[in-house]
KOLSE-31414 format. One record per residue (C-alpha): y, z, x; residue number from 1; residue in three letters. Coordinates in nm, 4 decimals. Each point is the difference from the previous one (the first is absolute). Layout:
residues N
PT, y, z, x, k, r
PT, Y, Z, X, NUM, ALA
...
This chain:
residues 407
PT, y, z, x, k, r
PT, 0.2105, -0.8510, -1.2522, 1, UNK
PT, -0.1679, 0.1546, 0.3345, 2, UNK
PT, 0.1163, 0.4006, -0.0113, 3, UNK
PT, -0.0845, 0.1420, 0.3875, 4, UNK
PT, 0.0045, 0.3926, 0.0420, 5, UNK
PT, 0.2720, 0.0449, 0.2971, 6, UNK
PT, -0.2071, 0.1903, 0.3188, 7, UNK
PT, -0.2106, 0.0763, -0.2329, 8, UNK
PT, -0.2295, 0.2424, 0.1900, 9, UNK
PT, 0.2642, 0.1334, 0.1974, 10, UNK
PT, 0.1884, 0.0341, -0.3123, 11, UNK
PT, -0.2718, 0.2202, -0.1766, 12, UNK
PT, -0.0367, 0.1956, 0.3355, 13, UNK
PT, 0.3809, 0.0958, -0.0599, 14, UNK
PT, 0.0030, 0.0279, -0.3528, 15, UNK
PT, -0.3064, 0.2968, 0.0482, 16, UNK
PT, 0.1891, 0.1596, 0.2838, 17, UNK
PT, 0.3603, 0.0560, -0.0195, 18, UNK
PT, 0.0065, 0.1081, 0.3517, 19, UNK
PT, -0.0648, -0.3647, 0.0846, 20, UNK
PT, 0.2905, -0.1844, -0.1736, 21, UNK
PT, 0.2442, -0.0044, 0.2854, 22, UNK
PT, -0.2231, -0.0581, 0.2996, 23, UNK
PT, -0.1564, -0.3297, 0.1071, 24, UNK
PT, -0.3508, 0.0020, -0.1038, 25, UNK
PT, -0.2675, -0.2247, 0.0706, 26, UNK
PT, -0.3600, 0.0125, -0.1944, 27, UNK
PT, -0.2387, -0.1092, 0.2539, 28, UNK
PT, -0.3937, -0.0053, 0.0664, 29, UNK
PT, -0.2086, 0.2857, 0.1773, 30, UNK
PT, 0.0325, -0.0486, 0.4466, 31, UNK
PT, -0.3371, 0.1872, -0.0194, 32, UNK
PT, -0.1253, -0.2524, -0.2353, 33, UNK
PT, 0.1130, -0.2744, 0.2384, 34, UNK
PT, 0.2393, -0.1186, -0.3183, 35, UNK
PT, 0.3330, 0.1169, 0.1229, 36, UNK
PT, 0.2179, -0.2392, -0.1392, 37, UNK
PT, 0.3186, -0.0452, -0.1804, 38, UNK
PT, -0.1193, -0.0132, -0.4084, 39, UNK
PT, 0.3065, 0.0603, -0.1671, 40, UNK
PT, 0.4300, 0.1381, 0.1125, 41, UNK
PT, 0.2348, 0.0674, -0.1686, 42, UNK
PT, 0.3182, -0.1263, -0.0295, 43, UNK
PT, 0.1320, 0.2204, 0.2923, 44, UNK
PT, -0.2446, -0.0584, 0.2128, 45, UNK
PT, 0.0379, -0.3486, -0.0880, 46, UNK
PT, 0.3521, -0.0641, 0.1246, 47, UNK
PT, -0.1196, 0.1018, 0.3207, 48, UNK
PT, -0.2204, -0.2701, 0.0300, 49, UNK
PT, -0.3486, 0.1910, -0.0627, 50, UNK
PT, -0.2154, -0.2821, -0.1235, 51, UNK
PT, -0.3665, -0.0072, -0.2030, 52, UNK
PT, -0.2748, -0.0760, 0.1653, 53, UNK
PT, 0.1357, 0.1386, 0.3710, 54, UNK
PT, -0.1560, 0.2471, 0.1986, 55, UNK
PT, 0.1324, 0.3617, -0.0204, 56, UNK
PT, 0.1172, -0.0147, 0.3379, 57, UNK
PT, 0.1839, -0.2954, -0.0448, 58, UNK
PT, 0.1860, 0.1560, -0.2850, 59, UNK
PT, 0.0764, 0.3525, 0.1741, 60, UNK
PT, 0.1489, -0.2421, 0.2372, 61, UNK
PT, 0.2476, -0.1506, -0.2085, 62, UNK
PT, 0.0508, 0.3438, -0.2363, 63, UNK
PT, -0.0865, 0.2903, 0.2308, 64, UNK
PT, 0.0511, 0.2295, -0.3253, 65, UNK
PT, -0.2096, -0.1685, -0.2145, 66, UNK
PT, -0.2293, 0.2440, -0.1838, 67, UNK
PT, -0.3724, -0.0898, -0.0491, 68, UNK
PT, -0.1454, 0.0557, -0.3175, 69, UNK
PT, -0.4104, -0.0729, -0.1021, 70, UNK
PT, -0.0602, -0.2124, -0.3151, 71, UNK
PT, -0.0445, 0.1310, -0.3015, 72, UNK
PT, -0.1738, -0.3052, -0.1981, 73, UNK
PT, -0.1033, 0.2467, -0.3124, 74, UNK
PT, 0.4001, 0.0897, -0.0859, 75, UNK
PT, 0.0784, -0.4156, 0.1068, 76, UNK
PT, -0.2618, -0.0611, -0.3090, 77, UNK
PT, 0.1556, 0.2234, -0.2223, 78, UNK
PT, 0.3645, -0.0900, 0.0614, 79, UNK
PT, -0.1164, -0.3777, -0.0366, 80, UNK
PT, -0.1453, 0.1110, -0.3123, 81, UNK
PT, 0.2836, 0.1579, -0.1761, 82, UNK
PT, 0.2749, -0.2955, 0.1367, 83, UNK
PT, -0.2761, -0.2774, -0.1693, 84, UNK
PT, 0.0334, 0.2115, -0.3218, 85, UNK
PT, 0.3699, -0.0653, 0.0144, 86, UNK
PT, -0.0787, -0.3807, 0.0546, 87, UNK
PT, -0.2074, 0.0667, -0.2943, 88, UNK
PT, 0.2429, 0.0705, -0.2477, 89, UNK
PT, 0.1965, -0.3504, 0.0402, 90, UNK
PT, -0.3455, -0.2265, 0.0412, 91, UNK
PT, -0.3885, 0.0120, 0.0364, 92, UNK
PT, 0.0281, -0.2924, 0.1961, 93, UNK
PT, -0.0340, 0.1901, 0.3490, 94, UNK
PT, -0.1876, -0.1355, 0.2740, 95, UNK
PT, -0.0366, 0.2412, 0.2951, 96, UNK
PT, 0.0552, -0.1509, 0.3750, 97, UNK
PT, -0.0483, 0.3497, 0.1641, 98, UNK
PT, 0.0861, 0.2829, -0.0991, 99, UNK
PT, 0.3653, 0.0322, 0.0460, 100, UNK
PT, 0.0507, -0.4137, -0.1229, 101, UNK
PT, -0.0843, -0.1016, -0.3382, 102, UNK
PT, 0.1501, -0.3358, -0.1642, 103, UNK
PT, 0.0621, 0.0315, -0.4283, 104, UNK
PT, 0.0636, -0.2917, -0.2072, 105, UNK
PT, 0.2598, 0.1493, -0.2728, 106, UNK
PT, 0.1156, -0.3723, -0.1454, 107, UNK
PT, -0.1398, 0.1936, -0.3342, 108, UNK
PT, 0.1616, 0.3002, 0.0179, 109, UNK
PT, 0.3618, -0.1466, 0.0208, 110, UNK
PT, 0.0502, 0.0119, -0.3717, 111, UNK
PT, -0.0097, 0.3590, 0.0050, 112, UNK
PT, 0.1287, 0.0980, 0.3661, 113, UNK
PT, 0.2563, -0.2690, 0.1309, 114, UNK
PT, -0.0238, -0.2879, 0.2573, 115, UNK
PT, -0.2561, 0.0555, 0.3137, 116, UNK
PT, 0.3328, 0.1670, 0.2336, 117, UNK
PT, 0.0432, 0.2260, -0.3066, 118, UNK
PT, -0.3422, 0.0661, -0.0115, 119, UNK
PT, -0.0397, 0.0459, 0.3652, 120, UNK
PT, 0.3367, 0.2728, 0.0384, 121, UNK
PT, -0.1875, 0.1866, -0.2815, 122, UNK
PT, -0.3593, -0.0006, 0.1582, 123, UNK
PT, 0.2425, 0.1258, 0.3665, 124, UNK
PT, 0.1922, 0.2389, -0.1772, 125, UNK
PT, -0.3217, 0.1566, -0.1722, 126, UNK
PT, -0.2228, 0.0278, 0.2719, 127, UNK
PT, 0.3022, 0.1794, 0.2397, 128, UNK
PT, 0.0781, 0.2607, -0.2927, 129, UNK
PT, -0.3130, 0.0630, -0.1345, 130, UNK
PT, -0.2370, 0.0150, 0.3315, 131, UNK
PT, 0.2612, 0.0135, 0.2970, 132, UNK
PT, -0.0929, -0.3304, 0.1805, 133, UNK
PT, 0.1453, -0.3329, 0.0416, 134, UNK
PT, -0.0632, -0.3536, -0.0807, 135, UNK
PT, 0.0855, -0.3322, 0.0519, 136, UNK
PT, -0.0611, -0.2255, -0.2469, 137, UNK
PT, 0.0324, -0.3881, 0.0575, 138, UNK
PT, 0.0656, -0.2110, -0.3133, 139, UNK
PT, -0.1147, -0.3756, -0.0499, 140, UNK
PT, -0.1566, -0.2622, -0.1544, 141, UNK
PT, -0.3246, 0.0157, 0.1766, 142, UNK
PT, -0.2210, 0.2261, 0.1889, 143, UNK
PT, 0.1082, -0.1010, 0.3783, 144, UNK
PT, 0.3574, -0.0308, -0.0585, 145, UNK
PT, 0.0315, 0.3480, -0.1758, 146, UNK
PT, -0.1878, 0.1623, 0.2863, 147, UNK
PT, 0.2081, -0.1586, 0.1980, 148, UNK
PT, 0.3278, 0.1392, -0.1648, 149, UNK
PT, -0.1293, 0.3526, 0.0553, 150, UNK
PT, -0.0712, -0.0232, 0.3824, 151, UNK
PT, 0.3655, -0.1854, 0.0249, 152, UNK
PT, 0.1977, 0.3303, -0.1077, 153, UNK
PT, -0.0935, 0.3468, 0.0591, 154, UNK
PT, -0.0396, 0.3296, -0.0863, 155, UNK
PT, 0.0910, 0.0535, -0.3385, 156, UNK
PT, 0.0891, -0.3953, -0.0791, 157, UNK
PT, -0.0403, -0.2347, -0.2803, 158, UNK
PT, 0.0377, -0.3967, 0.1457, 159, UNK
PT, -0.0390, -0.3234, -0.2147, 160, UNK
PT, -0.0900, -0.2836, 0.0314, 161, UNK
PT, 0.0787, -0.2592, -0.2586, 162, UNK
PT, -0.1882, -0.3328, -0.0218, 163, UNK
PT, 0.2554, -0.1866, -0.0414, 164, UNK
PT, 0.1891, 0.1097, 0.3257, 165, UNK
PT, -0.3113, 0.1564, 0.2100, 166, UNK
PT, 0.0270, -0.3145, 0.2871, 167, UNK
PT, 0.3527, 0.1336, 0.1125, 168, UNK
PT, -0.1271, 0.3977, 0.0139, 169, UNK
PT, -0.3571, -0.0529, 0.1105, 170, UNK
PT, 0.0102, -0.3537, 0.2426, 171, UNK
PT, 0.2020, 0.1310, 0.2812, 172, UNK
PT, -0.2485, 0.2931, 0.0411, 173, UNK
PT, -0.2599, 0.0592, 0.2678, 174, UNK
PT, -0.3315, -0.1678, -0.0516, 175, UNK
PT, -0.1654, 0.3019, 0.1126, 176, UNK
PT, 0.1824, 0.2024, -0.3404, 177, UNK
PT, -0.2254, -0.2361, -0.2453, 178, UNK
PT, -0.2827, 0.1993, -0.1217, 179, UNK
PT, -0.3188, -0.1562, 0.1969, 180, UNK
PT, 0.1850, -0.0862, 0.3151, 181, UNK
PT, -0.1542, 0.2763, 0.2059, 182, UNK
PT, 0.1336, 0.0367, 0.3841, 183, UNK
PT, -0.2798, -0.2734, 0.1255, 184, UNK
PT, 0.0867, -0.2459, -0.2673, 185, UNK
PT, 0.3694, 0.0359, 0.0950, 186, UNK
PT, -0.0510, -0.0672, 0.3404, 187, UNK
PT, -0.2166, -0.3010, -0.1029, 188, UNK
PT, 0.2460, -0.1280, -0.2024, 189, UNK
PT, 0.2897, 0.0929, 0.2702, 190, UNK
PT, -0.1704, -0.2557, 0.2477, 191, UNK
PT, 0.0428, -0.2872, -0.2419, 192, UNK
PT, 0.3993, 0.0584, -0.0422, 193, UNK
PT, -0.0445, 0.2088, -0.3290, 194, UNK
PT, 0.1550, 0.3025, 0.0037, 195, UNK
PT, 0.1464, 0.0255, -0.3483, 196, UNK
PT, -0.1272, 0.0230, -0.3773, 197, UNK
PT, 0.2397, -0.3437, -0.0486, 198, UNK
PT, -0.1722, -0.1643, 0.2899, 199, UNK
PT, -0.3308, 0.1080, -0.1135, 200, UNK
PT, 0.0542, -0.1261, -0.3887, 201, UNK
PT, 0.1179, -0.3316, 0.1373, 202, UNK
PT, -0.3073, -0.0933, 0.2520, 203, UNK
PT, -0.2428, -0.2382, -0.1109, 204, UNK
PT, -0.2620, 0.2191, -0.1681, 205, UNK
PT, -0.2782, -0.2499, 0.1365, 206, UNK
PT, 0.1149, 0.0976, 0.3502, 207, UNK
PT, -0.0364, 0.3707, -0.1178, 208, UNK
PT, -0.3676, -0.0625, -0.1223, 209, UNK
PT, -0.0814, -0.1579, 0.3480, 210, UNK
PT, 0.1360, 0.3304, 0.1928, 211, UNK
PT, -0.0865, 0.2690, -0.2419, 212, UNK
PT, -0.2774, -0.1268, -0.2499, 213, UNK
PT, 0.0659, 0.0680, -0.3747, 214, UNK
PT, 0.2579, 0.3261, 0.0817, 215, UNK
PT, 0.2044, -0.2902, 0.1285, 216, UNK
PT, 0.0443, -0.1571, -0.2978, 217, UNK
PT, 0.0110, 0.3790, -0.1751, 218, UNK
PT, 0.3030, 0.0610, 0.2191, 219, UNK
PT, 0.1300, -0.2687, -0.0499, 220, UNK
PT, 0.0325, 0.0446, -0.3960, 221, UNK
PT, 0.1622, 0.3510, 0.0501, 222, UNK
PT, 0.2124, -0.1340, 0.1957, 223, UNK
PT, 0.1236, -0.2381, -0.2763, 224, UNK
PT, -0.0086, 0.2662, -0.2852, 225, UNK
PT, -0.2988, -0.1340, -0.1616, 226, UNK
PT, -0.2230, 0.2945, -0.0074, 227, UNK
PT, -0.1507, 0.0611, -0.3176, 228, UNK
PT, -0.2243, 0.2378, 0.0242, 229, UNK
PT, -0.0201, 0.3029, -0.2909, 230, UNK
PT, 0.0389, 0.2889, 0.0381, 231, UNK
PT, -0.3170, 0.2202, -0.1022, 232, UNK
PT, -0.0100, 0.2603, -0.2812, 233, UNK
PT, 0.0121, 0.3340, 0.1207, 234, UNK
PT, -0.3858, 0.0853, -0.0857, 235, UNK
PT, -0.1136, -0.3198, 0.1959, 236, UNK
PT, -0.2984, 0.0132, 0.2112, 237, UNK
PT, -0.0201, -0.3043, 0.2522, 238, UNK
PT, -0.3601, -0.1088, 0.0622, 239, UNK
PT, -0.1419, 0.1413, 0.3376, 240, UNK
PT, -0.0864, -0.1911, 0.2149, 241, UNK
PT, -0.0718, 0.1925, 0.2838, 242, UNK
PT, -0.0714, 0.3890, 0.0865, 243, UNK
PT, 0.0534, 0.1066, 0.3303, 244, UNK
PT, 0.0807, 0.3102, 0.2171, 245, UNK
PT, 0.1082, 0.0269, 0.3249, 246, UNK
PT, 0.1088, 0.2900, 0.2717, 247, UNK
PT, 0.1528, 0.0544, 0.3467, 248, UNK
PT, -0.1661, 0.2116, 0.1577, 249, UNK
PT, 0.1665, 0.3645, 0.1397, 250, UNK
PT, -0.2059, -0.0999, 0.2980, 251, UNK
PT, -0.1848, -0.3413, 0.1930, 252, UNK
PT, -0.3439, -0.1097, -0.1452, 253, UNK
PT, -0.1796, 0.0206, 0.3285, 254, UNK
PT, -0.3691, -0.2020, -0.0981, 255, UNK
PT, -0.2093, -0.1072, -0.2991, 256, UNK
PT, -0.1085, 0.2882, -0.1542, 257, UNK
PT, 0.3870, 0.1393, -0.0362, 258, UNK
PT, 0.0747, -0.3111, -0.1589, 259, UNK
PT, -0.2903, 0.0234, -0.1928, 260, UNK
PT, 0.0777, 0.3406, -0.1651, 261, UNK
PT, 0.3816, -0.1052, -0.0656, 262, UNK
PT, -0.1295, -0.3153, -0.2423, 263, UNK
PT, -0.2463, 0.2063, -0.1720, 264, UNK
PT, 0.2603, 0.2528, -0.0682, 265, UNK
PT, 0.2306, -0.3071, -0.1221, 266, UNK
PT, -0.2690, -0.1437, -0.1596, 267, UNK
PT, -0.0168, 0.3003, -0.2104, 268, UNK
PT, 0.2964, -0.0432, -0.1941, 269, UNK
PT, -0.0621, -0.3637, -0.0641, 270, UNK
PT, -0.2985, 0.0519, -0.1495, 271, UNK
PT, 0.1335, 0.2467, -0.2250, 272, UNK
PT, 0.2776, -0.2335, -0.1411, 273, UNK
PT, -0.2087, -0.2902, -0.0272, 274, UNK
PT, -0.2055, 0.1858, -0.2207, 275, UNK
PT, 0.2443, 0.1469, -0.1649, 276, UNK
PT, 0.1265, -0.3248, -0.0952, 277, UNK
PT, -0.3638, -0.1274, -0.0705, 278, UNK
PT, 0.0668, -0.2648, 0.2823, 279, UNK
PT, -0.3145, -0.1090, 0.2572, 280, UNK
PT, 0.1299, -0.1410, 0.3885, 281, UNK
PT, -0.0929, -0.3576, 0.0717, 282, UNK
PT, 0.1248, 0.0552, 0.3379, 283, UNK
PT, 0.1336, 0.2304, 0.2824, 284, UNK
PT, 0.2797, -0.0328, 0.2155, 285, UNK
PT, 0.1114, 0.1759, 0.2846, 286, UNK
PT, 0.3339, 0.0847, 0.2340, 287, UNK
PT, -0.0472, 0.1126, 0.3232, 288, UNK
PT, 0.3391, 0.0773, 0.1794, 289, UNK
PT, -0.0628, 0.1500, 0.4097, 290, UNK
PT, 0.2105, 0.2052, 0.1949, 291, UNK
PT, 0.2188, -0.2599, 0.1190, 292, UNK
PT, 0.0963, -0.0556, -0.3595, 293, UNK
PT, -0.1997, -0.3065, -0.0057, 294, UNK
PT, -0.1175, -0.0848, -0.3713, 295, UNK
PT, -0.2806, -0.2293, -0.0782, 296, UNK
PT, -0.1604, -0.0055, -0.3847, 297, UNK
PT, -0.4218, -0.1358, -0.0302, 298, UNK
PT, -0.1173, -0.0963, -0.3324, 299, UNK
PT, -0.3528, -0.0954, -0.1546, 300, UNK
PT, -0.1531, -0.0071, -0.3343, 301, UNK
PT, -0.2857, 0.2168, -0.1665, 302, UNK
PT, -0.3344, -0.1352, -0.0222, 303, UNK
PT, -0.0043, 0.1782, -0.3147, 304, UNK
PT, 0.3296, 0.1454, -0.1730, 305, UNK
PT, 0.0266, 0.4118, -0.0132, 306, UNK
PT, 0.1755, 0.3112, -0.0608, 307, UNK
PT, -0.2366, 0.1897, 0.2276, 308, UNK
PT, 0.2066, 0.2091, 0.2846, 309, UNK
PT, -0.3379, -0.0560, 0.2449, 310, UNK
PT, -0.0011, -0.3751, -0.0513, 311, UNK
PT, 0.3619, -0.0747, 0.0464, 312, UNK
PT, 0.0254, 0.2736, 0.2763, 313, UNK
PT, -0.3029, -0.1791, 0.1836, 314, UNK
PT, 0.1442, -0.3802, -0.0555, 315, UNK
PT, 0.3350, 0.1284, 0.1370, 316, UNK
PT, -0.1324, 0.1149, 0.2890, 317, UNK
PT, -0.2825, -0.2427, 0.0561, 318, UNK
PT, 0.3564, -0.2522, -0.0022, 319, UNK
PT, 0.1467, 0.2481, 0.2542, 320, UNK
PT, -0.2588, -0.0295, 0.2519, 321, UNK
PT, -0.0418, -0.3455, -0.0025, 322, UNK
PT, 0.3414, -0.1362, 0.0426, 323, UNK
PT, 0.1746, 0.3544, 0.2281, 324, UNK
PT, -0.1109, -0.0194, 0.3229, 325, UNK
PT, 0.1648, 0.3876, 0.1608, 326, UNK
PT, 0.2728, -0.1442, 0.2283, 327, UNK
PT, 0.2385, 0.2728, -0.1399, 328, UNK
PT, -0.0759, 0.3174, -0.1641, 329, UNK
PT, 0.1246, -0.0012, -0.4021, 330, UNK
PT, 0.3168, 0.1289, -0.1833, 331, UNK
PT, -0.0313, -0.1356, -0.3423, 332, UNK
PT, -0.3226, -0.0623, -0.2556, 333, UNK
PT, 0.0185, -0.1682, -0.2767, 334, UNK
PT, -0.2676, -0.1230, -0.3035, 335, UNK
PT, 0.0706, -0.1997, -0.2757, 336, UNK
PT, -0.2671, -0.1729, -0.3182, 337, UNK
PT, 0.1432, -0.3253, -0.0910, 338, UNK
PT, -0.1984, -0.2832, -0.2325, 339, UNK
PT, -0.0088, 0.2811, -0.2349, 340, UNK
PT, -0.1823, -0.0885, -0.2999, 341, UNK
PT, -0.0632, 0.2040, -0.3830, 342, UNK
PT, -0.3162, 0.2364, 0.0653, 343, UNK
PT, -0.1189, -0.1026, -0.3721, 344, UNK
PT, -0.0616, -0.4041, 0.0898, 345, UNK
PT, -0.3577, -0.0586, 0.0987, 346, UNK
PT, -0.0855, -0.0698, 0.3843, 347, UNK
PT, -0.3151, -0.1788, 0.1146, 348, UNK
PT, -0.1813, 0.2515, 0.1864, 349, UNK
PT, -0.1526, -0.0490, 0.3874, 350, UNK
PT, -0.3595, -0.0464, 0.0645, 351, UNK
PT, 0.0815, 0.1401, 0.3331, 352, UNK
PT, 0.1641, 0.3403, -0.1409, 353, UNK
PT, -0.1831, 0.3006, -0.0359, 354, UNK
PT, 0.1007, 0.0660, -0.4118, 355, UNK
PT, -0.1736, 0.3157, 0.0587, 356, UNK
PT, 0.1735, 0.1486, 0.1785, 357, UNK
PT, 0.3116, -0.1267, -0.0500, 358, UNK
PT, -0.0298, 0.1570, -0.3457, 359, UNK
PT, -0.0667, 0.3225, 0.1627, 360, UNK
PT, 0.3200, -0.0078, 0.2289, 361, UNK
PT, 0.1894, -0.0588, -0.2951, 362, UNK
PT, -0.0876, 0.2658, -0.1823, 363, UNK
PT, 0.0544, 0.2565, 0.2916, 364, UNK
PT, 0.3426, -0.1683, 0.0581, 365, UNK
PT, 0.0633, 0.0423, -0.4123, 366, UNK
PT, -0.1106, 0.3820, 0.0398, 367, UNK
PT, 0.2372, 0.0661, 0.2452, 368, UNK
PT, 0.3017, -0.1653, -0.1490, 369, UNK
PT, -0.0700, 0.2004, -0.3162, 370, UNK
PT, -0.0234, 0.3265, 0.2448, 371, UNK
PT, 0.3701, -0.1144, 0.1567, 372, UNK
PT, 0.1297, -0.0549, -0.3703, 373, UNK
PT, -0.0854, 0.3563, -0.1009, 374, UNK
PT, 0.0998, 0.2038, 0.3632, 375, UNK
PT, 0.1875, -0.2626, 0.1658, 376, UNK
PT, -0.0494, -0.2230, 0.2658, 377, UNK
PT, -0.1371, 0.2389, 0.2622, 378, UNK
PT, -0.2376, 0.1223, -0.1907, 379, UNK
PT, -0.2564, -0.2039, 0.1238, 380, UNK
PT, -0.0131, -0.2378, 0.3078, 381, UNK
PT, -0.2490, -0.1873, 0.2600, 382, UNK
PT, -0.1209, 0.2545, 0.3206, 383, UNK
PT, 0.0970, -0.2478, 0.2135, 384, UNK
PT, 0.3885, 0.0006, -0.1115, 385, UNK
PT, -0.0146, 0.4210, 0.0671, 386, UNK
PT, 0.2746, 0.0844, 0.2812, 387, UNK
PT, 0.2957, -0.2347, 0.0848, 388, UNK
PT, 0.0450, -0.2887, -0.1125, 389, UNK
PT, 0.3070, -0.0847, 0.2041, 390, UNK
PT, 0.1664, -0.0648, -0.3162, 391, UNK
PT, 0.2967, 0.1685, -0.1297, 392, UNK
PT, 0.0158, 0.2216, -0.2985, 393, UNK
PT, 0.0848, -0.2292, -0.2998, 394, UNK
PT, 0.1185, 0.0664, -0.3426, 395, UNK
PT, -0.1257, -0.1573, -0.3013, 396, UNK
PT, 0.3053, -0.1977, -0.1279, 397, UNK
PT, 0.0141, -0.3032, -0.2598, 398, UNK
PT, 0.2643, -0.2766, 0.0950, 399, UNK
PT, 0.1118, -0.2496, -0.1983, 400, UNK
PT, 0.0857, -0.2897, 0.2521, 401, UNK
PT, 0.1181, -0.3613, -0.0330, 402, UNK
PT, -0.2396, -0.2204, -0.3047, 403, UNK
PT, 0.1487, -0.2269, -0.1888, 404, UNK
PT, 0.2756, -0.2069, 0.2023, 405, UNK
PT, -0.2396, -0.2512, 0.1340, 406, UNK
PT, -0.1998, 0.0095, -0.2675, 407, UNK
């Protein structure tokens, strides 16, 4: 089954404040911050059209009532926490996809709890009267279908989908509601006559290959109920792959050395999770998106792999200057390691490296993470990142985002 929390930030907004519960609210970004947009409504604000992702204006436009509230990630974490522990007493088969979504697998725990719809009204039913929010809860016989059944039917909804019946419920359905048919794939597939989850489970999946690569062919199988996927235990780690951090900026990068101070900042926290996770960076990759809104990602590979903040900070921007050339000023930075590789394998060292002093940077760089462990992360920082950063004030808060369906 696929359980979705109902508006769910919205929801814990009103749930903390009583005052809220018959007004239209909207959880939305900072202006200042230059990330005033729609996050979360709720289901007021909803039926008046307010939609995420939309600028604030746009929604004041359609709901010129709708209360703005900031978001509260720390109390999202918590409530996510206590409605998982409520998944937790039917399965330990949870597999987060967010943190309001979260598929289970409870074909074991139907000996002792009833069929997966009797299962499902119990895991609704618990979750309104114990906590105070509301879920939807798709039931199915694999991963895509029962996230499907939760979207189809909401708030406060179970929906199934039975195997032996799911072309006449799911086939006449938009394309676009198939998990993995974003708004550009739709359109794609809208230009070759396929508008429907039917249409798309009965075109040749060679054709599909040819337009979209291997997703195609992925599509193509959801399409046809023949995901089979697991679903992951609810202490499973997926294997990074990647560590990256990225931030729009409360104000335009205006020349090098701005950019400059923004990655090492970045940088920062990279470093401190790859070695935190004992992981070295085989490579650097960079987003650059202007003021225009113009996005364009740069990527290159590490003479020699590293957790060092300097190194990665310098290859980052070393990739920045070579491939920007200033035609706009800068919105959005972002710097990510990829080729990641265990920091315990042995690496062939350069003849052209000073060892030397790379030895020394890394233990300065090891001091001062043990310095940020003890008094935090301000405790101790480079001169040069002193003053403002044109970055806005961030809070240091673990999600646990898609893993395993593609896995």
């Amino acid at each position: 089954m696929h359980s979705d929390l109902n508006n769910f930030y919205a929801s814990v907004e009103c749930l903390n404040n009583p005052k809220l519960r018959n007004k239209f609210v909207a959880v939305c970004g900072s202006q200042e911050e230059r990330h005033g947009i729609v996050l979360a409504k709720n289901q007021r604000a909803k039926m008046m059209g307010v939609q995420t992702g939309e600028a604030i204006w746009q929604a004041k436009q359609k709901c010129p009532d709708l209360v703005i509230v900031p978001p509260n990630f720390d109390e999202y974490l918590k409530y996510s926490r206590l409605v998982r522990e409520v998944y937790y007493q039917y399965t330990d088969l949870i597999e987060p996809f967010g943190m309001d979504e979260c598929w289970l697998d409870v074909t074991g725990s139907t000996g002792l709890f009833g069929d997966g719809s009797q299962i499902a009204h119990k895991i609704r039913e618990c979750v309104k009267k114990e906590i105070g929010l509301t879920v939807s809860v798709g039931v199915s016989f694999n991963k895509i279908f029962a996230k499907l059944g939760s979207d189809i039917k909401k708030p406060d909804a179970v929906t199934c989908i039975e195997k032996d019946s799911f072309k006449e419920r799911v086939w006449n359905l938009p394309a676009s509601n198939l998990l993995g048919v974003g708004r550009a794939t739709a359109a794609r597939l809208g230009k070759y006559n396929i508008k429907t989850i039917g249409e798309l489970a009965n075109t040749n999946p060679k054709y599909l290959k040819n337009w979209f690569g291997v997703n195609g062919v992925k599509l193509w199988r959801y399409a046809n109920g023949f995901d089979d996927s697991c679903v992951a235990p609810f202490d499973y780690k997926s294997p990074i792959k990647s560590i990256g951090h990225g931030i729009t900026c409360v104000a335009d990068l205006v020349n090098d050395y701005e950019v400059w101070r923004v990655m090492l900042e970045l940088t920062q926290d990279i470093s401190r999770k790859l070695r935190a996770n004992e992981l070295l960076a085989g490579g650097v990759s960079i987003a650059v998106k202007d003021n225009t809104l113009f996005y364009k990602e740069y990527q290159c590979k590490m003479n020699i792999p590293t957790h060092s903040t300097m190194e990665i900070a310098k290859e980052a921007f070393n990739l920045f200057q070579k491939n920007y050339n200033w035609q706009n000023n800068i919105r959005a930075v972002t710097v990510r390691v990829i080729n990641l590789v265990s920091e315990h394998m042995p690496r062939q060292i350069s003849l052209l490296s000073d060892e030397t002093k790379r030895d020394k940077t890394e233990k300065i760089e090891s001091a001062m993470e043990k310095i940020r462990e003890r008094f935090g992360k301000q405790a101790v920082t480079y001169a040069c990142l002193l003053g403002d950063l044109k970055m806005p004030k961030t809070k240091d808060v673990e999600l646990i985002m898609p893993q395993a369906m593609y896995a």
